[in-house]
GUKOLRO-530610 format. One record per atom (N, C-alpha, C): atom name; x, y, z; residue in three letters; residue number from 1. Coordinates in Angstrom, 2 decimals, always signed. Layout:
<pt atom="CA" xx="X" yy="Y" zz="Z" res="ALA" n="NUM"/>
...
END
This chain:
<pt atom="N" xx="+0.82" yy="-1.21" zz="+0.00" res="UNK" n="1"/>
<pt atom="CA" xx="+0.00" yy="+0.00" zz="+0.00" res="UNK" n="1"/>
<pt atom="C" xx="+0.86" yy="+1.26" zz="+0.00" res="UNK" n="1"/>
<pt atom="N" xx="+2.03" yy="+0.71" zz="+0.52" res="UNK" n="2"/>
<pt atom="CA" xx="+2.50" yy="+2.05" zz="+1.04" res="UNK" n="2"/>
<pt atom="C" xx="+3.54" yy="+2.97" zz="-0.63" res="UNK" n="2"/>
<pt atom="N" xx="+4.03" yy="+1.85" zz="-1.59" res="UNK" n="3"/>
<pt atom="CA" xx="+4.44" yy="+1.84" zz="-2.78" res="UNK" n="3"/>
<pt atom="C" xx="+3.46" yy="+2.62" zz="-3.37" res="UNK" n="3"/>
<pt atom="N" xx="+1.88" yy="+2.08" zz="-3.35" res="UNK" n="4"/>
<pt atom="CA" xx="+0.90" yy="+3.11" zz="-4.03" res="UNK" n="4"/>
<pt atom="C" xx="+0.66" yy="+4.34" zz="-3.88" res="UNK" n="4"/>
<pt atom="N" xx="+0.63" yy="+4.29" zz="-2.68" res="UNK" n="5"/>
<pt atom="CA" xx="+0.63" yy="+5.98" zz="-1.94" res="UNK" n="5"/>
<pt atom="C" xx="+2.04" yy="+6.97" zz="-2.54" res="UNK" n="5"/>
<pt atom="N" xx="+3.16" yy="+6.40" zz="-2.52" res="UNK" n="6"/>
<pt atom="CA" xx="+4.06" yy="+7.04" zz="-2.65" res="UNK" n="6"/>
<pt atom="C" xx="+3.72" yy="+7.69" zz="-3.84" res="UNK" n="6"/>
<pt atom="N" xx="+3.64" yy="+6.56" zz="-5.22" res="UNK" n="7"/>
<pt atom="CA" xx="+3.49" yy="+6.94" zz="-6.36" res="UNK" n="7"/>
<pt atom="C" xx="+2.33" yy="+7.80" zz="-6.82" res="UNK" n="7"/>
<pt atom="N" xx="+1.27" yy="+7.74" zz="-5.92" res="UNK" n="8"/>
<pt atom="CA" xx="-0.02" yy="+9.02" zz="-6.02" res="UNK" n="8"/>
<pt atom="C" xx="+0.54" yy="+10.28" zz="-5.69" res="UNK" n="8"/>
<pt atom="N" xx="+1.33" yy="+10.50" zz="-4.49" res="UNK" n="9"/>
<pt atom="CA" xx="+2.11" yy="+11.41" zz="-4.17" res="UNK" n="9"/>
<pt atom="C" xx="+2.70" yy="+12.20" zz="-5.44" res="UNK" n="9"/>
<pt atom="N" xx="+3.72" yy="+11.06" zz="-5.72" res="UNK" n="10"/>
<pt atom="CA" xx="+4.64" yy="+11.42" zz="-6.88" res="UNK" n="10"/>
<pt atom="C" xx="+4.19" yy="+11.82" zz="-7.72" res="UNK" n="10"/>
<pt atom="N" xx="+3.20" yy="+11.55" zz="-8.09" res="UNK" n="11"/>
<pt atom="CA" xx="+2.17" yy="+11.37" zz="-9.78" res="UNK" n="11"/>
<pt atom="C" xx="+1.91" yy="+12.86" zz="-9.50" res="UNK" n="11"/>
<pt atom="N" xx="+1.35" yy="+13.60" zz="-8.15" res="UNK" n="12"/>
<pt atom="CA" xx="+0.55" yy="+14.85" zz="-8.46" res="UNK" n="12"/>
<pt atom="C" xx="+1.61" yy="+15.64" zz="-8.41" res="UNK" n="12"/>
<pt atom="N" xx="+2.51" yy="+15.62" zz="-7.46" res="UNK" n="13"/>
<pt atom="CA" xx="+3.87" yy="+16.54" zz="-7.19" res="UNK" n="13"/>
<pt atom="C" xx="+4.41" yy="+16.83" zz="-8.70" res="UNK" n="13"/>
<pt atom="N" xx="+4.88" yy="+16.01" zz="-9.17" res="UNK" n="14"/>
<pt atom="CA" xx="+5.97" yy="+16.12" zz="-10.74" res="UNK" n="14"/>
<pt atom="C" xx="+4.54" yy="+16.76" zz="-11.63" res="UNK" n="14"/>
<pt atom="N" xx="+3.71" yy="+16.20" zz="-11.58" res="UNK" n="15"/>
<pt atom="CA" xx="+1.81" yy="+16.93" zz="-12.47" res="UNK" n="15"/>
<pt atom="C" xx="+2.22" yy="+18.66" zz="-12.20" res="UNK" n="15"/>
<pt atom="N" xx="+2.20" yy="+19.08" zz="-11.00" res="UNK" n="16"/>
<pt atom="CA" xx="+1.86" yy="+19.93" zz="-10.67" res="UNK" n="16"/>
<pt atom="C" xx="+3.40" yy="+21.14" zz="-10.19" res="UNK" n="16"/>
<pt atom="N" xx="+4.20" yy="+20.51" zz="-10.11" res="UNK" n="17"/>
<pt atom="CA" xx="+5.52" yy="+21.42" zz="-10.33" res="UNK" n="17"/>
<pt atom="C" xx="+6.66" yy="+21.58" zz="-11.29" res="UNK" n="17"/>
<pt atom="N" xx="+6.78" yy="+19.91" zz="-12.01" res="UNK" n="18"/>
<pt atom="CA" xx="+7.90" yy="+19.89" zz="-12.79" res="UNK" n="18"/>
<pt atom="C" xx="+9.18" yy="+19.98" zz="-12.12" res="UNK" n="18"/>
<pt atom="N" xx="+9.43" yy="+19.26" zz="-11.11" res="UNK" n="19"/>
<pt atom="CA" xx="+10.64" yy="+19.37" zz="-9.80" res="UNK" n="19"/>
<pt atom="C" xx="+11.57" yy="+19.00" zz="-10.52" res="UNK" n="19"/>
<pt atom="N" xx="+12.93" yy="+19.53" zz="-9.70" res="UNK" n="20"/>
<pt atom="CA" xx="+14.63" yy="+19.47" zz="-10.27" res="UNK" n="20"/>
<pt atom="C" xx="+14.79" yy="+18.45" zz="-9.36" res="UNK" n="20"/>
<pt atom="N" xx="+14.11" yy="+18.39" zz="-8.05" res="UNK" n="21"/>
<pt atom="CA" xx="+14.06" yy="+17.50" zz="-7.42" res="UNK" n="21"/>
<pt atom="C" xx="+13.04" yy="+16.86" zz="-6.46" res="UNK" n="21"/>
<pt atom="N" xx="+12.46" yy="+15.95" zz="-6.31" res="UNK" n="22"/>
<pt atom="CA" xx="+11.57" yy="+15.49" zz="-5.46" res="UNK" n="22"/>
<pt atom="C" xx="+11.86" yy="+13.66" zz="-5.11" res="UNK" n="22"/>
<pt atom="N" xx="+11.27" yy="+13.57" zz="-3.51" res="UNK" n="23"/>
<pt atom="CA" xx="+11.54" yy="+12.80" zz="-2.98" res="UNK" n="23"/>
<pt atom="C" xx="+10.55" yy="+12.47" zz="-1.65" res="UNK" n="23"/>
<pt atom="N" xx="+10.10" yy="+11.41" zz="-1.86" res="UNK" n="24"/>
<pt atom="CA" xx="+8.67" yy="+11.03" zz="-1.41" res="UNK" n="24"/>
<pt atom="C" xx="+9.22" yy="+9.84" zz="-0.30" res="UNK" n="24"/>
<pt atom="N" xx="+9.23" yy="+10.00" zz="+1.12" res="UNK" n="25"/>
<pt atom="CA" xx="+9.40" yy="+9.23" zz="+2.06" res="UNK" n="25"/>
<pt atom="C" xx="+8.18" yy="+8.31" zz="+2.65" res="UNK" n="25"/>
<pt atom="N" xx="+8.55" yy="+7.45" zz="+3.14" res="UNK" n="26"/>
<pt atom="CA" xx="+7.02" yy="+6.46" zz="+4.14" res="UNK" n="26"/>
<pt atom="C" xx="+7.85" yy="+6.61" zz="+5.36" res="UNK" n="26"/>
<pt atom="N" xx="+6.83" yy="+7.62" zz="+5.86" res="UNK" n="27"/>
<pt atom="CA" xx="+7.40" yy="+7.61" zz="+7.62" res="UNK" n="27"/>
<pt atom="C" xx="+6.63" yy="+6.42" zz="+8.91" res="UNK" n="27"/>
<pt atom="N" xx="+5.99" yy="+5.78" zz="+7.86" res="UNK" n="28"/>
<pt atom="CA" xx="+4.82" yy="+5.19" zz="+8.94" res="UNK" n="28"/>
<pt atom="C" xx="+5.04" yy="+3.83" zz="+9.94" res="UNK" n="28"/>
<pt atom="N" xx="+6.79" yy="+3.78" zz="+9.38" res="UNK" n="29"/>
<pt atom="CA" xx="+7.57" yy="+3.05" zz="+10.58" res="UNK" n="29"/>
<pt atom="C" xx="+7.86" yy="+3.73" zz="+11.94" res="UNK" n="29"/>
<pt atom="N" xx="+8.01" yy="+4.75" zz="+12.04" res="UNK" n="30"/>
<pt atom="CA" xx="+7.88" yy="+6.00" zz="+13.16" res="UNK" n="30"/>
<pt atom="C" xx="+6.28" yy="+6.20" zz="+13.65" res="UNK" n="30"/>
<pt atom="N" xx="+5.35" yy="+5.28" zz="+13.36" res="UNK" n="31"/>
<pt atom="CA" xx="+4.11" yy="+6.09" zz="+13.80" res="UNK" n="31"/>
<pt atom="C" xx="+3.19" yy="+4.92" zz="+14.01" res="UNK" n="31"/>
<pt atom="N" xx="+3.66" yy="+3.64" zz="+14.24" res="UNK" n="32"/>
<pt atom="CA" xx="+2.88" yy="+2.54" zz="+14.77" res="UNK" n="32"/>
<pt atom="C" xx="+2.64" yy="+2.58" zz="+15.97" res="UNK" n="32"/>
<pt atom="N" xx="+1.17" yy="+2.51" zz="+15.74" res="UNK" n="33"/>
<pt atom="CA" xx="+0.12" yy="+2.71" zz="+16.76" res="UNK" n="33"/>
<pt atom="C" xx="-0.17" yy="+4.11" zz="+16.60" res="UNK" n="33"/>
<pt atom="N" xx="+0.18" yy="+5.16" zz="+15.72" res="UNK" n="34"/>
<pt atom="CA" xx="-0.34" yy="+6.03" zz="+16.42" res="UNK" n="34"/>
<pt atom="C" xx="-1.94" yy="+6.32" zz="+16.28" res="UNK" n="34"/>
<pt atom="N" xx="-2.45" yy="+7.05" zz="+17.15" res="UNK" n="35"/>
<pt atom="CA" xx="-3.85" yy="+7.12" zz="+17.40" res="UNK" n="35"/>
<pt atom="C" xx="-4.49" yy="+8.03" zz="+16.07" res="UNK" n="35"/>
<pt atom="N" xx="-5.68" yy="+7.75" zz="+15.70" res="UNK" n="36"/>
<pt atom="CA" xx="-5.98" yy="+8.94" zz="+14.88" res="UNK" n="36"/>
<pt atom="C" xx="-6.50" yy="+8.55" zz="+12.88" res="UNK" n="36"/>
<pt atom="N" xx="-4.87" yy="+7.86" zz="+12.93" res="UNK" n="37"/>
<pt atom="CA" xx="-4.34" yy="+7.86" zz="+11.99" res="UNK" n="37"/>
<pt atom="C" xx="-5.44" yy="+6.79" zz="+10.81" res="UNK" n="37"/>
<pt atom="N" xx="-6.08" yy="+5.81" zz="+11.19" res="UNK" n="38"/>
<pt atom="CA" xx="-7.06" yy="+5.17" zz="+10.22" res="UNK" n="38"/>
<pt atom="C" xx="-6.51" yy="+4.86" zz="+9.32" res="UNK" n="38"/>
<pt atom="N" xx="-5.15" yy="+4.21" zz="+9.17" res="UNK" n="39"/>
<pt atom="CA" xx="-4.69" yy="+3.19" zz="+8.11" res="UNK" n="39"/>
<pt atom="C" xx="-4.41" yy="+4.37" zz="+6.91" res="UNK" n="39"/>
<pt atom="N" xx="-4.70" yy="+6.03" zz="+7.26" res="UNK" n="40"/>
<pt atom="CA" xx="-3.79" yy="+7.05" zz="+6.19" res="UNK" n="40"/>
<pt atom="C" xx="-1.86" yy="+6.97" zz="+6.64" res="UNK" n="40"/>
<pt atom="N" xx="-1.47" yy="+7.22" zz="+5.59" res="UNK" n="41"/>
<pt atom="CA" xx="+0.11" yy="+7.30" zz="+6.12" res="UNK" n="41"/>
<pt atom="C" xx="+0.78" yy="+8.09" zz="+6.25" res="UNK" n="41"/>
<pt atom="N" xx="+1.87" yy="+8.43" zz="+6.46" res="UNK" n="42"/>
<pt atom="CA" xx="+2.94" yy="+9.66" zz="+7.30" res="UNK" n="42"/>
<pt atom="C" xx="+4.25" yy="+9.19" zz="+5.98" res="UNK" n="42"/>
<pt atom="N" xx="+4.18" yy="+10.89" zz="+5.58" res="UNK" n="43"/>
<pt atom="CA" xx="+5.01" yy="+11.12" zz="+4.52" res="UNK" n="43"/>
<pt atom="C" xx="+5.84" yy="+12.33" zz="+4.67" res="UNK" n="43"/>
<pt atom="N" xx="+7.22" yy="+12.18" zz="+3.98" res="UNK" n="44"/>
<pt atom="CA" xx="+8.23" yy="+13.69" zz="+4.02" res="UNK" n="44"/>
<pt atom="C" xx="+8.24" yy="+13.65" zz="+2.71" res="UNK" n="44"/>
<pt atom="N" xx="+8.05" yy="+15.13" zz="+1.99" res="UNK" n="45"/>
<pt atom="CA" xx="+8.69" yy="+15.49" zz="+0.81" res="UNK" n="45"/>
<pt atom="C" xx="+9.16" yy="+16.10" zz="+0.70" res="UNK" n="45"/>
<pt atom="N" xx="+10.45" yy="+16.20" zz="+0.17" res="UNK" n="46"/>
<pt atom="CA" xx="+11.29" yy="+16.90" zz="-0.31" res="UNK" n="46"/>
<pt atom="C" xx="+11.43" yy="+17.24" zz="-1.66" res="UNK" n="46"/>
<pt atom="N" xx="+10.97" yy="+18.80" zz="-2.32" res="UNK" n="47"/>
<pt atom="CA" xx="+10.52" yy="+19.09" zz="-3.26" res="UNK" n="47"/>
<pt atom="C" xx="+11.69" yy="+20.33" zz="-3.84" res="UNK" n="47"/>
<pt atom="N" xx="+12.40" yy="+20.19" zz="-4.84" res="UNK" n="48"/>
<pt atom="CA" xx="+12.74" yy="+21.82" zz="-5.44" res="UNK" n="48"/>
<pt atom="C" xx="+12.55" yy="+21.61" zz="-6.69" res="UNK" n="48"/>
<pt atom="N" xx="+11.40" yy="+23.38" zz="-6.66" res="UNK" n="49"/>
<pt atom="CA" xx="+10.70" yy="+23.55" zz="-8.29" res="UNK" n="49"/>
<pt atom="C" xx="+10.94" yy="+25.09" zz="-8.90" res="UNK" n="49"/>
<pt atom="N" xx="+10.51" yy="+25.56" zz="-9.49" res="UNK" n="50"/>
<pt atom="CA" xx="+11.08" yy="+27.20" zz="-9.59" res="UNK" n="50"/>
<pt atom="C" xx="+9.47" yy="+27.34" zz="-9.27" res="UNK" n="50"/>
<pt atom="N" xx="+8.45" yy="+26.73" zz="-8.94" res="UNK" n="51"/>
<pt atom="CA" xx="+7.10" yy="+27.21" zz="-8.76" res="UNK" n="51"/>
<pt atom="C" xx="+7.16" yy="+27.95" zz="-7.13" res="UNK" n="51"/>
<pt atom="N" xx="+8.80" yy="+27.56" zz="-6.62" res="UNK" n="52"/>
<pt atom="CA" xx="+8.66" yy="+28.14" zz="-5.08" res="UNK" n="52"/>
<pt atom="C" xx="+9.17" yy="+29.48" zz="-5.10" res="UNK" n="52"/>
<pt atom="N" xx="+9.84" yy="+29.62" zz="-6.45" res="UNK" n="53"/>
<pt atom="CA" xx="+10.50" yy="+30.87" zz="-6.59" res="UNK" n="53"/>
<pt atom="C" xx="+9.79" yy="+32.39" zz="-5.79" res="UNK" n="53"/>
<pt atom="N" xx="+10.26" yy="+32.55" zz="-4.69" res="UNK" n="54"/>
<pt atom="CA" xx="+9.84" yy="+34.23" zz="-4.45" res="UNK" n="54"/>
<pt atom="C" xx="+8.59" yy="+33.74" zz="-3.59" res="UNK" n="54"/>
<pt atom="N" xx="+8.38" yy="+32.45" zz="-3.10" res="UNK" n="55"/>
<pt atom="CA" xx="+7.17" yy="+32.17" zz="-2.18" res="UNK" n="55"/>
<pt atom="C" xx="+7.77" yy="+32.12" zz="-0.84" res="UNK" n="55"/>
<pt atom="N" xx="+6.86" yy="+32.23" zz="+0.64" res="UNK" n="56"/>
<pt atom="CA" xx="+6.92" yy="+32.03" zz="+1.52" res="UNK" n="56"/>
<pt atom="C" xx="+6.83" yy="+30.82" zz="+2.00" res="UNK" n="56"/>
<pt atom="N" xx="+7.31" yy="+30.51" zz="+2.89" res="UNK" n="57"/>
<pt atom="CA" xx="+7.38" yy="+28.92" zz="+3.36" res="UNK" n="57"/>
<pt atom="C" xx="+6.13" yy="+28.17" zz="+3.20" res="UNK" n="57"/>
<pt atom="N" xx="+5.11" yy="+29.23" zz="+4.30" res="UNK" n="58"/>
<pt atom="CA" xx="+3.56" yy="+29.23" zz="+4.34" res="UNK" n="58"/>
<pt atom="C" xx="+3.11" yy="+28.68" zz="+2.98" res="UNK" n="58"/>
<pt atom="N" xx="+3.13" yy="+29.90" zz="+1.64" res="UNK" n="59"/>
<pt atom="CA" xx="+2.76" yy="+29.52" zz="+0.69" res="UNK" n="59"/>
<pt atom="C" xx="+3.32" yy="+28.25" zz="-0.04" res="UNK" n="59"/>
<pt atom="N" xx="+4.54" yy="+27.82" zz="-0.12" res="UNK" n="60"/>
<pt atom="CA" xx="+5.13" yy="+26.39" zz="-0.49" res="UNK" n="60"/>
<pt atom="C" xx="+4.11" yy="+25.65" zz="+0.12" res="UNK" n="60"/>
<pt atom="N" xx="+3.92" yy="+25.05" zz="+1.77" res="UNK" n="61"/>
<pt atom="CA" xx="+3.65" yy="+24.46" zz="+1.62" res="UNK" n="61"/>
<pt atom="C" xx="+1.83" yy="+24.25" zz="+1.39" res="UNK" n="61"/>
<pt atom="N" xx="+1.08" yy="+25.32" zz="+1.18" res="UNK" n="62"/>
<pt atom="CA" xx="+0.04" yy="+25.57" zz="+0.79" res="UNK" n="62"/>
<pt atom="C" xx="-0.19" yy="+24.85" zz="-0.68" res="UNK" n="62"/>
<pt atom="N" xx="+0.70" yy="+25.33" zz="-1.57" res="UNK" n="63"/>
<pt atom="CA" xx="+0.85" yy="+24.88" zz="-2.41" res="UNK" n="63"/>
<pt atom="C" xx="+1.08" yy="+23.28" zz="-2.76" res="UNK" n="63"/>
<pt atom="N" xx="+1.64" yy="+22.59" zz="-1.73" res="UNK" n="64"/>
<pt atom="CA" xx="+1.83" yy="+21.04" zz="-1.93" res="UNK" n="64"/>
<pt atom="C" xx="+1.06" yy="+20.52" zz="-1.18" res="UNK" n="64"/>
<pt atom="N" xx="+0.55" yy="+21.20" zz="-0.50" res="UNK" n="65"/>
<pt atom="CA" xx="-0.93" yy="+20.73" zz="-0.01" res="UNK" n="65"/>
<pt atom="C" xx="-2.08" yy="+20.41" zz="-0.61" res="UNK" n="65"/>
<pt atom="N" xx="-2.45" yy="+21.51" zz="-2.01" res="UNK" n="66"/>
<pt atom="CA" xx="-3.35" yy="+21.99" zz="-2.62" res="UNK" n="66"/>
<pt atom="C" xx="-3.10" yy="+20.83" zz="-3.80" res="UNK" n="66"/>
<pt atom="N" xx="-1.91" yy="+20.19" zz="-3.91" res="UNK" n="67"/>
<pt atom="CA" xx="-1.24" yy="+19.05" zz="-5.43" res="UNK" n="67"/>
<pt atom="C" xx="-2.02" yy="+17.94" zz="-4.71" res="UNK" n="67"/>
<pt atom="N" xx="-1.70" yy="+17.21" zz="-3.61" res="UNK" n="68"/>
<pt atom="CA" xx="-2.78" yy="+16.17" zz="-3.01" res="UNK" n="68"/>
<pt atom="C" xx="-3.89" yy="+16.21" zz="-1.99" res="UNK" n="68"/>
<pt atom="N" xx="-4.73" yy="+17.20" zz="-2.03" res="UNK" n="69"/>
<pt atom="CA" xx="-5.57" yy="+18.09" zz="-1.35" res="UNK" n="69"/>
<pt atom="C" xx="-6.57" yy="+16.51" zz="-1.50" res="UNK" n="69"/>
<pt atom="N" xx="-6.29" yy="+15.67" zz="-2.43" res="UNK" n="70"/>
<pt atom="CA" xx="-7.38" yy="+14.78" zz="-2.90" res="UNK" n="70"/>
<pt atom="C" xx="-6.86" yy="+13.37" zz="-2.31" res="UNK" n="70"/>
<pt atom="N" xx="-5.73" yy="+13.11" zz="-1.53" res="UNK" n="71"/>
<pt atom="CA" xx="-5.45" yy="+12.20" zz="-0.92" res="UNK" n="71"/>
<pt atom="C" xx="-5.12" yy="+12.16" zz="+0.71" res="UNK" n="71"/>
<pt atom="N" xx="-5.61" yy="+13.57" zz="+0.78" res="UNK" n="72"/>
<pt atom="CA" xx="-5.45" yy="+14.33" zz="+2.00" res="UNK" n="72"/>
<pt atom="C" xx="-6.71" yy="+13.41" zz="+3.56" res="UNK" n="72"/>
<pt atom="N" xx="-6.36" yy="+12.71" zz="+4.43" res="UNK" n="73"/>
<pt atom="CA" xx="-7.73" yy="+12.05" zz="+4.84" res="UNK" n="73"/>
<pt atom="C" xx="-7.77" yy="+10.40" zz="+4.69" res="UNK" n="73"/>
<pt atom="N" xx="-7.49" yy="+10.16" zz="+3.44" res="UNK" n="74"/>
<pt atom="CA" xx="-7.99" yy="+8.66" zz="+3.23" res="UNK" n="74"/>
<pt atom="C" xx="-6.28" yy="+7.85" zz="+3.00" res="UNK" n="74"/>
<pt atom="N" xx="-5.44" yy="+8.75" zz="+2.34" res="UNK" n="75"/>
<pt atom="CA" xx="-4.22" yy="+7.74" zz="+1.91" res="UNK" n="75"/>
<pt atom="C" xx="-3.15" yy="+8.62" zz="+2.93" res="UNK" n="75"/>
<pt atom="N" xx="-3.16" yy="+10.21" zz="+3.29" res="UNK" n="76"/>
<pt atom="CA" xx="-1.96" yy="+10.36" zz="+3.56" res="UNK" n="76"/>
<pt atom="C" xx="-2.71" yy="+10.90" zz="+5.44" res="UNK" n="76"/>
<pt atom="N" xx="-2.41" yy="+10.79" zz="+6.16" res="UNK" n="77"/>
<pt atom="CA" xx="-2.78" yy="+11.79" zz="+7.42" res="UNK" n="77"/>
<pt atom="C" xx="-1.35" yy="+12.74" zz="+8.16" res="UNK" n="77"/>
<pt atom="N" xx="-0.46" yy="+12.89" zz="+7.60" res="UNK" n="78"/>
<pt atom="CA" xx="+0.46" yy="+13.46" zz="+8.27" res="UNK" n="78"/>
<pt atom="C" xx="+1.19" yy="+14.05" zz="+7.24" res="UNK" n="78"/>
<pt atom="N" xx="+1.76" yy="+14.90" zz="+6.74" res="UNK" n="79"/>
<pt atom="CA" xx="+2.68" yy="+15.14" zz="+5.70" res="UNK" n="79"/>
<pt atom="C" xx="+3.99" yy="+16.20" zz="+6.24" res="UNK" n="79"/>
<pt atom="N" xx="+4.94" yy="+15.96" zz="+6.09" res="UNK" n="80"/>
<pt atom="CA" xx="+6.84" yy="+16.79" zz="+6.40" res="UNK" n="80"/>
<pt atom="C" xx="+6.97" yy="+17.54" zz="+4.97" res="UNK" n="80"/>
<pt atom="N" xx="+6.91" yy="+18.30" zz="+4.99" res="UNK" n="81"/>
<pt atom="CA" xx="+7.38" yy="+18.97" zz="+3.88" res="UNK" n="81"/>
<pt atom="C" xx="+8.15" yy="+20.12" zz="+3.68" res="UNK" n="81"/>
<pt atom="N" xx="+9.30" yy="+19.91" zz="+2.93" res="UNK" n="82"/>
<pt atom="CA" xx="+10.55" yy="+20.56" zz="+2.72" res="UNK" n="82"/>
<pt atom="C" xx="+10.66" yy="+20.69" zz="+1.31" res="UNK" n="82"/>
<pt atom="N" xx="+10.07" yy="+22.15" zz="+1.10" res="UNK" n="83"/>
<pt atom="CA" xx="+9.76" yy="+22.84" zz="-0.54" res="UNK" n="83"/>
<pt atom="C" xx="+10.77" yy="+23.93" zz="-0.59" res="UNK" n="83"/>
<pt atom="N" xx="+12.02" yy="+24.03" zz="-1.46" res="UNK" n="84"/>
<pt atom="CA" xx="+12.67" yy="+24.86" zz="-1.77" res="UNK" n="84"/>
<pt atom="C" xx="+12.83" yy="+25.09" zz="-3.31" res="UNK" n="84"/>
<pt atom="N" xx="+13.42" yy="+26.40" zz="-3.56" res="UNK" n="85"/>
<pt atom="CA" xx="+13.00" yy="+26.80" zz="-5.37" res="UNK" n="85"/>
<pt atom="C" xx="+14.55" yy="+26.51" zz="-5.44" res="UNK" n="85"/>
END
């Protein structure tokens, strides 16, 4: 499951920035048992696009929020994200 998720990740990130670099982690070895969570998973990305160019942190990660806004709940419940241009 956790291979699929990554690649939904991936699929909207590269869709939606065209990254020099991106890199899609499964943190959900760090988070067994945790409460809450309903079988969504715990992810870090590490993203550089020129779409961050001249943005605020805030807005970065608004922005990679808004790329899987649609897996947000059911596949991912936690997301790390480290967006630089």
């Amino acid at each position: 499951m956790s291979n699929v998720r990554i690649a939904a990740i991936t699929q909207r990130l590269q869709t939606q920035f065209s990254p020099r670099e991106l890199e899609v982690v499964d943190d959900g070895h760090n988070h067994i048992g945790h409460a809450g969570h309903q079988g969504a998973g715990h992810f870090t990305v590490r993203i550089t696009a020129d779409a961050f160019r001249g943005k605020r942190l805030i807005e970065r990660h608004r922005l990679v929020y808004q790329a899987v806004a649609d897996l947000m709940g059911s596949e991912i419940h936690a997301l790390a994200i480290d967006a630089r241009d």
